[in-house]
PDB file with one MODEL, atoms N, CA, C and O in Angstrom:
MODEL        1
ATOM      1  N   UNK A   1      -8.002   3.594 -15.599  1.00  0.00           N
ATOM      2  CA  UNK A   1      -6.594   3.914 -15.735  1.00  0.00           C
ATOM      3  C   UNK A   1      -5.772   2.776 -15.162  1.00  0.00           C
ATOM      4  O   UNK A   1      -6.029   2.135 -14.143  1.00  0.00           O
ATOM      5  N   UNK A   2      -4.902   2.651 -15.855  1.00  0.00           N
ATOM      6  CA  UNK A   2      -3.985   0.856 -15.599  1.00  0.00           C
ATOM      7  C   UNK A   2      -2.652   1.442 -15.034  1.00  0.00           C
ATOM      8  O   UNK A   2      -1.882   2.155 -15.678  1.00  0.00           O
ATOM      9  N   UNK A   3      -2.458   0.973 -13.508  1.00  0.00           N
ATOM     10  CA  UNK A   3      -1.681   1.862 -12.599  1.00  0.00           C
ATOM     11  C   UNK A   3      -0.851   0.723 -12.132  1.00  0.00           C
ATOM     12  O   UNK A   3      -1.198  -0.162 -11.350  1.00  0.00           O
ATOM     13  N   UNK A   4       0.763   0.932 -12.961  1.00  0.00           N
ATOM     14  CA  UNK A   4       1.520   0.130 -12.234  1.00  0.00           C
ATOM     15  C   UNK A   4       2.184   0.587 -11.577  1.00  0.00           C
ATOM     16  O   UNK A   4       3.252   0.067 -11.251  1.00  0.00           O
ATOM     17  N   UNK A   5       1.847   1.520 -11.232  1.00  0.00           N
ATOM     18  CA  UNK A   5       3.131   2.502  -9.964  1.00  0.00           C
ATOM     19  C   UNK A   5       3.236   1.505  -8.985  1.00  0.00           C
ATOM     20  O   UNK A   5       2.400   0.637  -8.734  1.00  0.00           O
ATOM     21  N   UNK A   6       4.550   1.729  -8.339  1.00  0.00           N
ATOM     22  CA  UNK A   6       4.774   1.094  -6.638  1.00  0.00           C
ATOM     23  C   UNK A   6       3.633   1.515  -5.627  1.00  0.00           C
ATOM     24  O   UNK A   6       3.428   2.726  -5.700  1.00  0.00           O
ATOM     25  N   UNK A   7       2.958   0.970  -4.850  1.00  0.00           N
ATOM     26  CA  UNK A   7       2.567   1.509  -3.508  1.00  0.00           C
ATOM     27  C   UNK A   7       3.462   2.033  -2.656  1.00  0.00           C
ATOM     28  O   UNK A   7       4.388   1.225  -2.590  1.00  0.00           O
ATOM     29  N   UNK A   8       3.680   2.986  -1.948  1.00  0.00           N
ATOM     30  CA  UNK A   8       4.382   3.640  -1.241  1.00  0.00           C
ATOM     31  C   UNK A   8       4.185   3.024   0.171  1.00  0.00           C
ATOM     32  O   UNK A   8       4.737   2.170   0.864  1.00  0.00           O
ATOM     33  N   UNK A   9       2.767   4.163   0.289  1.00  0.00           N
ATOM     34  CA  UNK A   9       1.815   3.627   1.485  1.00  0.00           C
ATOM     35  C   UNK A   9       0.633   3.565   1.641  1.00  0.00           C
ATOM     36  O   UNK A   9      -0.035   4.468   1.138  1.00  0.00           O
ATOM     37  N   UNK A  10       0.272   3.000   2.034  1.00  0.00           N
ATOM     38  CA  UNK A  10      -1.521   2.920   2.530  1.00  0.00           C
ATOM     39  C   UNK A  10      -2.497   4.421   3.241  1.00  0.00           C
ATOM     40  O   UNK A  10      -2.179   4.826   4.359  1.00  0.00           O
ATOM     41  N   UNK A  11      -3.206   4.851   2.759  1.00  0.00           N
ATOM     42  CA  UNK A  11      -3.829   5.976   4.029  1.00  0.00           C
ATOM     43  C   UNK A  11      -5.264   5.269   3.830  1.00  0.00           C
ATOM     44  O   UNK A  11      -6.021   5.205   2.861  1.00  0.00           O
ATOM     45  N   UNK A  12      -5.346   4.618   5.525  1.00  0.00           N
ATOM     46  CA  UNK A  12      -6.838   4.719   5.618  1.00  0.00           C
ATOM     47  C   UNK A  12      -7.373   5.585   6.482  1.00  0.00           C
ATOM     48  O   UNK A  12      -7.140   5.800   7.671  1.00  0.00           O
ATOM     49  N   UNK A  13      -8.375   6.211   5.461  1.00  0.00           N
ATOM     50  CA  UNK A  13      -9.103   7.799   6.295  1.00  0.00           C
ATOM     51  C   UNK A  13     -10.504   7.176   6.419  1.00  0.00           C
ATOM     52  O   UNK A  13     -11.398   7.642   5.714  1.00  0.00           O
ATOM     53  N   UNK A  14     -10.760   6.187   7.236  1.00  0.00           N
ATOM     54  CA  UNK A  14     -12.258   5.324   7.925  1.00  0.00           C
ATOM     55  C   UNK A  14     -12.228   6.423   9.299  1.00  0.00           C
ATOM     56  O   UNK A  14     -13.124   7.222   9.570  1.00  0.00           O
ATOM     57  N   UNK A  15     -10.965   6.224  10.056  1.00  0.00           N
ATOM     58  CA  UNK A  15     -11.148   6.941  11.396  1.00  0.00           C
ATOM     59  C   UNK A  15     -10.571   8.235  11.037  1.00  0.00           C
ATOM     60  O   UNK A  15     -10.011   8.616  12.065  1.00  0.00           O
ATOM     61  N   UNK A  16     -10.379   9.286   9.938  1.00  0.00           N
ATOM     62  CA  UNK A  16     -10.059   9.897  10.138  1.00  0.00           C
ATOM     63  C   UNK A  16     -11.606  11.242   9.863  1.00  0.00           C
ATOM     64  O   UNK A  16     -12.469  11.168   8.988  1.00  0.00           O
ATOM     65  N   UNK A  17     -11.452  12.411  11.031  1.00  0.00           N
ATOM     66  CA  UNK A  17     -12.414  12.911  10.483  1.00  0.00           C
ATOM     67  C   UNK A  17     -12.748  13.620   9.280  1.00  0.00           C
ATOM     68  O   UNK A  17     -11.892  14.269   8.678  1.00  0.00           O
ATOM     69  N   UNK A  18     -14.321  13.511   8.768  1.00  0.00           N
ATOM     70  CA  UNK A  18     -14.095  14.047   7.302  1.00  0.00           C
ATOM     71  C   UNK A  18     -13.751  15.286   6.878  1.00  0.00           C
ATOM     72  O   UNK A  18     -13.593  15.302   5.657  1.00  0.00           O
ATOM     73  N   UNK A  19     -13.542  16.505   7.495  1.00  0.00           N
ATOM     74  CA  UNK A  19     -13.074  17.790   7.149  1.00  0.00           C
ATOM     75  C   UNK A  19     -11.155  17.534   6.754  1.00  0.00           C
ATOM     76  O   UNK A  19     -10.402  18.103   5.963  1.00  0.00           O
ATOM     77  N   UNK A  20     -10.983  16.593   7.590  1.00  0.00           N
ATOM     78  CA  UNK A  20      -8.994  16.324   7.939  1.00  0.00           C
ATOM     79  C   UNK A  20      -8.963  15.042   6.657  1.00  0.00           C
ATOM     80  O   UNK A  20      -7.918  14.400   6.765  1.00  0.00           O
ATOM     81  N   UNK A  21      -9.755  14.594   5.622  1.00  0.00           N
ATOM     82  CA  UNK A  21      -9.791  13.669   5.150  1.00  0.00           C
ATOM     83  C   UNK A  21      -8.820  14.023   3.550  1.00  0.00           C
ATOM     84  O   UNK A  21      -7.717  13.544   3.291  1.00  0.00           O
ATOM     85  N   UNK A  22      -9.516  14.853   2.782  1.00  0.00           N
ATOM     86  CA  UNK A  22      -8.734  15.691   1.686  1.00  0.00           C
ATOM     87  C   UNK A  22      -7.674  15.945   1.731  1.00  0.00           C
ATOM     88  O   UNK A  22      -6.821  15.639   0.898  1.00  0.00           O
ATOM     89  N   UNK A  23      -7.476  16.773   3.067  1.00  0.00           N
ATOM     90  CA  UNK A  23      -6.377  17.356   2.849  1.00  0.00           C
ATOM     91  C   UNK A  23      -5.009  16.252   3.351  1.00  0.00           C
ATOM     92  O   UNK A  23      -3.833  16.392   3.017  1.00  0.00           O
ATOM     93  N   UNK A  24      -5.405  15.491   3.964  1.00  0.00           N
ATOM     94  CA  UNK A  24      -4.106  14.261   4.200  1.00  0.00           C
ATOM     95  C   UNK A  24      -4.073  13.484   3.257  1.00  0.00           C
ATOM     96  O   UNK A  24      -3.161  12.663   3.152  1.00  0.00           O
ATOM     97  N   UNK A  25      -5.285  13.603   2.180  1.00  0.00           N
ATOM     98  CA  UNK A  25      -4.387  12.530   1.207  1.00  0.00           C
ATOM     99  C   UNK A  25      -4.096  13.482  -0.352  1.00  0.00           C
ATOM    100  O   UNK A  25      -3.588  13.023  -1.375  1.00  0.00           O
ATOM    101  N   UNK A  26      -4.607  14.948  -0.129  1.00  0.00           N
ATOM    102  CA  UNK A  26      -3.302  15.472  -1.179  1.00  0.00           C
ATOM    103  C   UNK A  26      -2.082  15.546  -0.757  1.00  0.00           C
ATOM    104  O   UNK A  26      -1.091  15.372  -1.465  1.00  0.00           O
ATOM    105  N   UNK A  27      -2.084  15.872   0.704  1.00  0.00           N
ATOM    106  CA  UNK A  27      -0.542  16.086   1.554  1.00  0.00           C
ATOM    107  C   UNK A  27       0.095  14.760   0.842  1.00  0.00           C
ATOM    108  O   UNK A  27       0.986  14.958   0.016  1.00  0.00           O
ATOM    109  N   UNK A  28      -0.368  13.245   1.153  1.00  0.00           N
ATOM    110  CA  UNK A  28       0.297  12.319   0.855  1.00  0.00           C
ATOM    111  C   UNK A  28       0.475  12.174  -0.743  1.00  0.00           C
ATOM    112  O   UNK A  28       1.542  11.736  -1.173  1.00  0.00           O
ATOM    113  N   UNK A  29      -0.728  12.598  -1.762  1.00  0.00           N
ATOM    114  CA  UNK A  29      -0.128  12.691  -3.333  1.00  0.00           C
ATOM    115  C   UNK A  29       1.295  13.600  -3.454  1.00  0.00           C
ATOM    116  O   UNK A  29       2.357  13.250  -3.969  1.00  0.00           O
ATOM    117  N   UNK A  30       1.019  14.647  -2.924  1.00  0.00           N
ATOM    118  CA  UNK A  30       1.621  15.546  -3.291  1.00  0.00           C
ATOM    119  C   UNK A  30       3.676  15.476  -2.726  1.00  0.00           C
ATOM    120  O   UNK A  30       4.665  16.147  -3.020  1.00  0.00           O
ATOM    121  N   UNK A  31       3.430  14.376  -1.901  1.00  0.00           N
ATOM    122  CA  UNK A  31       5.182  13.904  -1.440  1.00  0.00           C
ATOM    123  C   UNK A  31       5.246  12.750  -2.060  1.00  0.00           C
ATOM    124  O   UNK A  31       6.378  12.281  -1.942  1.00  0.00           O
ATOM    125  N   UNK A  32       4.159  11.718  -2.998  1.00  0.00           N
ATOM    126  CA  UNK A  32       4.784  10.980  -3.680  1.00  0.00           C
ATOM    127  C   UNK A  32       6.139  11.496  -4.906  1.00  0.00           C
ATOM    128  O   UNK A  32       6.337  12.702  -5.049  1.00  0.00           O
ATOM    129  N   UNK A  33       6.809  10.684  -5.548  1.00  0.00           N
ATOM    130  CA  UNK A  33       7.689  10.937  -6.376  1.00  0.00           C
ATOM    131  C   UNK A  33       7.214  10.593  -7.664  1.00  0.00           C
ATOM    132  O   UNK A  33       6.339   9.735  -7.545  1.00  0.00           O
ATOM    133  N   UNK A  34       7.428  10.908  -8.884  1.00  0.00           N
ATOM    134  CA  UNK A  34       6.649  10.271  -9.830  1.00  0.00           C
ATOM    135  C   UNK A  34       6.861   8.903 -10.010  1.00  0.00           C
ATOM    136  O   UNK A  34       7.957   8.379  -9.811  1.00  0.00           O
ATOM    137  N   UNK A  35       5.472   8.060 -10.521  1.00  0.00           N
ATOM    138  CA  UNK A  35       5.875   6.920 -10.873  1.00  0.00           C
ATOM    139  C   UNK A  35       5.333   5.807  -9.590  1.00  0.00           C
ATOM    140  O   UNK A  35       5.015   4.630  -9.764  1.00  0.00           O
ATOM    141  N   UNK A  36       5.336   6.627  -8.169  1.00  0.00           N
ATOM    142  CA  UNK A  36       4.939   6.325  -7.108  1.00  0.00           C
ATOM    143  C   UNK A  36       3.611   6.309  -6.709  1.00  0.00           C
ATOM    144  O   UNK A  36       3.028   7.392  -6.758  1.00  0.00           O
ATOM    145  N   UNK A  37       2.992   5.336  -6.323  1.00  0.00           N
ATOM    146  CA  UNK A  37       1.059   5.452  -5.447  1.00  0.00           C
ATOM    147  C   UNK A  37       1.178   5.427  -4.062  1.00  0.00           C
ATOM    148  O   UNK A  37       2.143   5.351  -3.301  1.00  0.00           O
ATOM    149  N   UNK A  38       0.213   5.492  -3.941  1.00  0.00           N
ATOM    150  CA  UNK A  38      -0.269   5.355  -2.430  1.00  0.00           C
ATOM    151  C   UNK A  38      -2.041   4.636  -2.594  1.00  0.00           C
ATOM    152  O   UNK A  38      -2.852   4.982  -3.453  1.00  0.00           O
ATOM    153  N   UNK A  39      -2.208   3.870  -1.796  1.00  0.00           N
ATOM    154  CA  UNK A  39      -3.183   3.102  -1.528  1.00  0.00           C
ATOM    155  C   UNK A  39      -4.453   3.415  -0.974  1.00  0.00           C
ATOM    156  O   UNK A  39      -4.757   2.482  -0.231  1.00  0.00           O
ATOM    157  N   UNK A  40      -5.381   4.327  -0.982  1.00  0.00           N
ATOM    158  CA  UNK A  40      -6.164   5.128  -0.206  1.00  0.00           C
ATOM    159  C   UNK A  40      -7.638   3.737   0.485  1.00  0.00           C
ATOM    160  O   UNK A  40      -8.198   3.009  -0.334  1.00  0.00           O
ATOM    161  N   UNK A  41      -7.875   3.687   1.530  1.00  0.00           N
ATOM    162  CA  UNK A  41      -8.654   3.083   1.966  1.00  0.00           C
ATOM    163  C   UNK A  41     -10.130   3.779   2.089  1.00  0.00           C
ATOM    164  O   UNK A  41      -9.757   4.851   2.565  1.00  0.00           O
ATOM    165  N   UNK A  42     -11.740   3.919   1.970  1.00  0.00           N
ATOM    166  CA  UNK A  42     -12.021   4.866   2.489  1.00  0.00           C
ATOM    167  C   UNK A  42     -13.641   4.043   2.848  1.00  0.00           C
ATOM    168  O   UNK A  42     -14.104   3.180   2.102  1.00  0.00           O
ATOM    169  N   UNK A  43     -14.077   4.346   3.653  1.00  0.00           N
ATOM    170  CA  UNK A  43     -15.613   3.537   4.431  1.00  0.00           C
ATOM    171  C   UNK A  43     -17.003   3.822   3.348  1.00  0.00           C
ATOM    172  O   UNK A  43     -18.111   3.329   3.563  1.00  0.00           O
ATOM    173  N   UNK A  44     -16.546   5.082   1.677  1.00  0.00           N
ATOM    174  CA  UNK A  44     -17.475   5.535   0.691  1.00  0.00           C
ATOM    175  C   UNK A  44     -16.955   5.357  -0.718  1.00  0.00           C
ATOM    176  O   UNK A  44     -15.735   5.338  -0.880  1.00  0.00           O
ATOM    177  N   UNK A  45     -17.441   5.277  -1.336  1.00  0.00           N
ATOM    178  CA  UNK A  45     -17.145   5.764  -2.791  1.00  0.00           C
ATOM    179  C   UNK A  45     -16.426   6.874  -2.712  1.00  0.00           C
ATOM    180  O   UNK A  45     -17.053   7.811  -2.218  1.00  0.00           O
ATOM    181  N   UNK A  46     -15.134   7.144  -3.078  1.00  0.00           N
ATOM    182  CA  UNK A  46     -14.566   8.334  -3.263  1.00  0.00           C
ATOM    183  C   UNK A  46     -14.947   9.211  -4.525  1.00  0.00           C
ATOM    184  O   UNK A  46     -14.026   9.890  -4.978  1.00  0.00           O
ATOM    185  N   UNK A  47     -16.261   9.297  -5.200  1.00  0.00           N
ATOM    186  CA  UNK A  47     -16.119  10.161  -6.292  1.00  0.00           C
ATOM    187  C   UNK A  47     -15.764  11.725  -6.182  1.00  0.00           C
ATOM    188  O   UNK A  47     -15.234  12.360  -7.094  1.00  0.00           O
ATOM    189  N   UNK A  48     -16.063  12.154  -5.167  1.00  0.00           N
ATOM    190  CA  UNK A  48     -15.753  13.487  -4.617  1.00  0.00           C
ATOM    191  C   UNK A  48     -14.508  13.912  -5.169  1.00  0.00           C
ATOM    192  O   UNK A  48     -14.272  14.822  -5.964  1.00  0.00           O
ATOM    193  N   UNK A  49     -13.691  13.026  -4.563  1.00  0.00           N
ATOM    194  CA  UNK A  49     -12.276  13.353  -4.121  1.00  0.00           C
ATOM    195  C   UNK A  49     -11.558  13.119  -5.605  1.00  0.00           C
ATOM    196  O   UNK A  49     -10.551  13.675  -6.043  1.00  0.00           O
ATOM    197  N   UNK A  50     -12.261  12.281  -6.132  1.00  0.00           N
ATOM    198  CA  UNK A  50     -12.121  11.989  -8.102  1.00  0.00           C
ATOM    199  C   UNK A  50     -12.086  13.457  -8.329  1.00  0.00           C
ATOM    200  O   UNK A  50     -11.222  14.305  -8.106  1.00  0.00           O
ATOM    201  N   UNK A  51     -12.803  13.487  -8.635  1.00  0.00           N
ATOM    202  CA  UNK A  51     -13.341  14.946  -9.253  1.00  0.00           C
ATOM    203  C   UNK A  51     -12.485  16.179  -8.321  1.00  0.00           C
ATOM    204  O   UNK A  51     -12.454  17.142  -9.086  1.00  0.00           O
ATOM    205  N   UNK A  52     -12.165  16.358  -7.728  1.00  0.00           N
ATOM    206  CA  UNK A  52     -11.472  17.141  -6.636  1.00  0.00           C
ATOM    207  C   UNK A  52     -10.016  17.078  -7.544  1.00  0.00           C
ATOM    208  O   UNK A  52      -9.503  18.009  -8.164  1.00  0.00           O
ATOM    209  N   UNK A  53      -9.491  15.573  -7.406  1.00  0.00           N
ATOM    210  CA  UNK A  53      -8.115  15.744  -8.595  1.00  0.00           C
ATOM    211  C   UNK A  53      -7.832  15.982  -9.508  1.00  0.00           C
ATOM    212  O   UNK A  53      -6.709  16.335  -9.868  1.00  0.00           O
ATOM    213  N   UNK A  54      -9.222  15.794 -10.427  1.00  0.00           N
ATOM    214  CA  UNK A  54      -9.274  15.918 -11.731  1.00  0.00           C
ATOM    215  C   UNK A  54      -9.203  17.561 -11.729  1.00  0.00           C
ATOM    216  O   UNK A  54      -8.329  17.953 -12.502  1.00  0.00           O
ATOM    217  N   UNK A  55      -9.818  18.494 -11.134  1.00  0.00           N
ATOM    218  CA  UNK A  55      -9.465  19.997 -10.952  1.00  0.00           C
ATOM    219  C   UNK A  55      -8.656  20.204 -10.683  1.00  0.00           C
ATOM    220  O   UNK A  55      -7.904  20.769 -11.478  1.00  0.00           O
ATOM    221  N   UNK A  56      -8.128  19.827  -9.072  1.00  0.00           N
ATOM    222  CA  UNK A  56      -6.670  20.147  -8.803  1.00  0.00           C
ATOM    223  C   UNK A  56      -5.252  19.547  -9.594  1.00  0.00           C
ATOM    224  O   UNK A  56      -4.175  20.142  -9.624  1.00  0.00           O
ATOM    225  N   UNK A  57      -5.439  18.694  -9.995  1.00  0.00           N
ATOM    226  CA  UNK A  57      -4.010  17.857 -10.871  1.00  0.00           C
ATOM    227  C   UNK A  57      -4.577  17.309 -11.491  1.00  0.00           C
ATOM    228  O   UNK A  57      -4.903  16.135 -11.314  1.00  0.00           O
ATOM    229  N   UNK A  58      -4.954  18.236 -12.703  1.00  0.00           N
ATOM    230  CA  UNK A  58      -5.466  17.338 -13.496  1.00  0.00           C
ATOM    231  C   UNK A  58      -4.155  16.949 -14.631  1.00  0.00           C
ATOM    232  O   UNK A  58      -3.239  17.771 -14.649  1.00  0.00           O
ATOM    233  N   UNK A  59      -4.058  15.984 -15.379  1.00  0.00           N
ATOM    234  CA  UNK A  59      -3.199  14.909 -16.071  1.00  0.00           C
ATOM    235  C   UNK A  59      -1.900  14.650 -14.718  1.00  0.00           C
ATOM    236  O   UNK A  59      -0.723  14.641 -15.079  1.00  0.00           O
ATOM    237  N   UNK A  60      -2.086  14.541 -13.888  1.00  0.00           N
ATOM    238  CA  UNK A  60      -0.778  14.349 -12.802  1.00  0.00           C
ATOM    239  C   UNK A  60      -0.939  13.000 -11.974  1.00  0.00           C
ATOM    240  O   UNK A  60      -0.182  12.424 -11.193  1.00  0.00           O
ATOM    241  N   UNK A  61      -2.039  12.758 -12.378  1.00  0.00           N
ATOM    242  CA  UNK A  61      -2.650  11.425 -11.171  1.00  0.00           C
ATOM    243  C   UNK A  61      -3.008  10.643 -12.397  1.00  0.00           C
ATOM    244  O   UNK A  61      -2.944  11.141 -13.521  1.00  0.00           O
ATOM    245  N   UNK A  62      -3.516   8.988 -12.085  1.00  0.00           N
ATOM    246  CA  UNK A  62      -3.771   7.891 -11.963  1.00  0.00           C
ATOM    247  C   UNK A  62      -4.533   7.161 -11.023  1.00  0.00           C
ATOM    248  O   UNK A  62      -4.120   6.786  -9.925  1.00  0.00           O
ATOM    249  N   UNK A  63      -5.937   6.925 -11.607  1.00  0.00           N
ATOM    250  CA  UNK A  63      -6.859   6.403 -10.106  1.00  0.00           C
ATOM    251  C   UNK A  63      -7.192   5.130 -10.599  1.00  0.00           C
ATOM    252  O   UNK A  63      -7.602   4.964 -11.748  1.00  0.00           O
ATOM    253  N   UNK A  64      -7.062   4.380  -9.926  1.00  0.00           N
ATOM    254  CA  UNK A  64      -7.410   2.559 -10.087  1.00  0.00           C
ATOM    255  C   UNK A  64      -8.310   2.197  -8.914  1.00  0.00           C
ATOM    256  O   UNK A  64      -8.137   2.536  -7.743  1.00  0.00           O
ATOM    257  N   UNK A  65      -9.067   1.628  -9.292  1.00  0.00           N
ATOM    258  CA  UNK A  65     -10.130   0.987  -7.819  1.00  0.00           C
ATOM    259  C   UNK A  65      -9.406  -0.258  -8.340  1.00  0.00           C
ATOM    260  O   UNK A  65      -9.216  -0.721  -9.464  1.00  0.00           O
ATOM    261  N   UNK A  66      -8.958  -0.753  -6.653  1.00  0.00           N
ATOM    262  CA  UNK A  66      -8.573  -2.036  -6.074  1.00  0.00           C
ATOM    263  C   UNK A  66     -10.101  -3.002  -5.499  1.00  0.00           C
ATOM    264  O   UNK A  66     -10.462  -4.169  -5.647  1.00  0.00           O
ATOM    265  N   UNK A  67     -10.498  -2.173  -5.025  1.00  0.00           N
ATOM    266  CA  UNK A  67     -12.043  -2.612  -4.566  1.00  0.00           C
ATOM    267  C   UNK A  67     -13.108  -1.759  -4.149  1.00  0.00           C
ATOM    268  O   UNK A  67     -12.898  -0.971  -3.227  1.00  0.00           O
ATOM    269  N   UNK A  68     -14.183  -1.808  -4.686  1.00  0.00           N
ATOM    270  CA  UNK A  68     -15.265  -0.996  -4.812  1.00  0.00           C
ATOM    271  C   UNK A  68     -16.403  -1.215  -3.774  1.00  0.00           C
ATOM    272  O   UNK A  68     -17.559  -1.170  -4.196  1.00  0.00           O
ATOM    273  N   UNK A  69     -16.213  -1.414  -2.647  1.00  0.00           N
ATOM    274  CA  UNK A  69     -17.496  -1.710  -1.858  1.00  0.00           C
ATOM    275  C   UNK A  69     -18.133  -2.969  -1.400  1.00  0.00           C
ATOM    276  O   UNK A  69     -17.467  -3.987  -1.586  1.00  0.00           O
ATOM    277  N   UNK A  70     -19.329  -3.101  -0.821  1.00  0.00           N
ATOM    278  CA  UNK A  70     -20.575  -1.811  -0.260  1.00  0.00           C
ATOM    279  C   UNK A  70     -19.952  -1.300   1.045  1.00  0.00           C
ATOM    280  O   UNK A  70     -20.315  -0.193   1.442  1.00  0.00           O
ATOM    281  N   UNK A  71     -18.961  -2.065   1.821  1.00  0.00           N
ATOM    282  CA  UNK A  71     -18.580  -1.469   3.059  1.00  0.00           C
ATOM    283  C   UNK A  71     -17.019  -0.538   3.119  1.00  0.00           C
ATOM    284  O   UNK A  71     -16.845   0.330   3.975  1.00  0.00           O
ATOM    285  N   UNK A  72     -15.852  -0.925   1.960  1.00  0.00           N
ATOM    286  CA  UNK A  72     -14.738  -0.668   1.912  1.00  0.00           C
ATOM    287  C   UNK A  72     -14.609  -0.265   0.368  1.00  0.00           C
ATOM    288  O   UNK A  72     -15.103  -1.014  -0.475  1.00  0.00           O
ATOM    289  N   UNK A  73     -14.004   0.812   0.019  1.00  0.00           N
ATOM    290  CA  UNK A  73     -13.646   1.303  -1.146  1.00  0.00           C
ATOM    291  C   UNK A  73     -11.871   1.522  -1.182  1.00  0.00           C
ATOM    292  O   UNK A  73     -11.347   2.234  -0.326  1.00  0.00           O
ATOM    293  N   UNK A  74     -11.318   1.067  -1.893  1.00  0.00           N
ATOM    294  CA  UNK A  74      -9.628   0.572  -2.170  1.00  0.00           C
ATOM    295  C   UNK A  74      -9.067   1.279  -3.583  1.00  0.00           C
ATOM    296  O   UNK A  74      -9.043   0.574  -4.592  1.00  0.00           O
ATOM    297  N   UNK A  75      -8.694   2.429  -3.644  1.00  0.00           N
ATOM    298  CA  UNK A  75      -7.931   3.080  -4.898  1.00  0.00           C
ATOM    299  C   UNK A  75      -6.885   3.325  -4.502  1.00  0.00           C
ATOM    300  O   UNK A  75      -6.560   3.690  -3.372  1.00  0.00           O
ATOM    301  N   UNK A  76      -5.676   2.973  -6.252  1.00  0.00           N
ATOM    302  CA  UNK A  76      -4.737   3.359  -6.289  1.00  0.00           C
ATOM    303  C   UNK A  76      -4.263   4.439  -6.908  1.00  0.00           C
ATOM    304  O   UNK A  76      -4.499   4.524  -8.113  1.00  0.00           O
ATOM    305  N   UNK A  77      -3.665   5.269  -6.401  1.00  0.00           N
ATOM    306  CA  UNK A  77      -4.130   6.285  -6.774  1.00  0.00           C
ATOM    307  C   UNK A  77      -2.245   6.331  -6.855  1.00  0.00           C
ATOM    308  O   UNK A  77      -1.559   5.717  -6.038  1.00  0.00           O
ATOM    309  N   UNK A  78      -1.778   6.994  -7.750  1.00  0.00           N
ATOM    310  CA  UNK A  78      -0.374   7.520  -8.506  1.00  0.00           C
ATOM    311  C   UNK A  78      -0.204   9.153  -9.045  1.00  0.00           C
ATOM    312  O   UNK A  78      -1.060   9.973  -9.379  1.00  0.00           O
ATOM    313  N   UNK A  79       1.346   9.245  -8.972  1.00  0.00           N
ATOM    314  CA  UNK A  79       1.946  10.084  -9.311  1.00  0.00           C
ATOM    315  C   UNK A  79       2.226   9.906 -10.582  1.00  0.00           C
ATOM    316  O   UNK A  79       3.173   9.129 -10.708  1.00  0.00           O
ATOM    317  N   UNK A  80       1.660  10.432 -11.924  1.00  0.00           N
ATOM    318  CA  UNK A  80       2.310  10.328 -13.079  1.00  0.00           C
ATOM    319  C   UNK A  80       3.217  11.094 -13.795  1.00  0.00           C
ATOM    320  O   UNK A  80       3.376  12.300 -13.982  1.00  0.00           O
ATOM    321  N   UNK A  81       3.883   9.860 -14.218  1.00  0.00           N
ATOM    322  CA  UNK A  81       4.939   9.951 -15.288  1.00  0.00           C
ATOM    323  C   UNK A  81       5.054  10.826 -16.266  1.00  0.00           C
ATOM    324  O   UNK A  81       4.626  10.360 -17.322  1.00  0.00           O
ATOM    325  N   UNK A  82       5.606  12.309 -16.385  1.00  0.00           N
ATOM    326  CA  UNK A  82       5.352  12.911 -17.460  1.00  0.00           C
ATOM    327  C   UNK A  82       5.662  12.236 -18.755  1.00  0.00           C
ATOM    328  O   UNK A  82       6.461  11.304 -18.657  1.00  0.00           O
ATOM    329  N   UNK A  83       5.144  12.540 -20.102  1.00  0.00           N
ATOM    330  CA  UNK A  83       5.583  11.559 -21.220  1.00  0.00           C
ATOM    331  C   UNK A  83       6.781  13.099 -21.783  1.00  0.00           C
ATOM    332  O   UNK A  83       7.520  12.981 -22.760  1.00  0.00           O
TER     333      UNK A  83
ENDMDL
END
């Protein structure tokens, strides 16, 4: 998915613990504005959390990997634009 939204802000959830991890970065999708990303940092492959949006919002998001690993995983992840 080709994500030119703005970055808003960054959440890196490396130090955050993993139960508190989900839910701070729907908190943070969910106060973007449309049109708007946020930058998610995370120490794994986020496929989980893929699939987690794709159920919860699904057509509402936009996921872009900025960088894929082996130690740091970087998605941009957006608020979309209704057509």
């Amino acid at each position: 998915m080709n994500n030119t939204h703005p970055i808003k802000t960054t959440v890196d959830v490396r130090s955050v613990p993993p139960r508190e991890r989900h839910p701070l970065i729907f908190q943070t999708f969910d106060a973007l504005q449309l049109g708007e990303s946020f930058l998610l940092v995370n120490d794994h492959a986020p496929t989980p959390l893929y699939y987690q949006f794709l159920h919860e919002r699904e057509n509402q998001f936009t996921w872009d990997y900025v960088e894929e690993g082996p130690e740091v995983w970087q998605v941009r992840i957006g608020k979309q634009v209704k057509p």
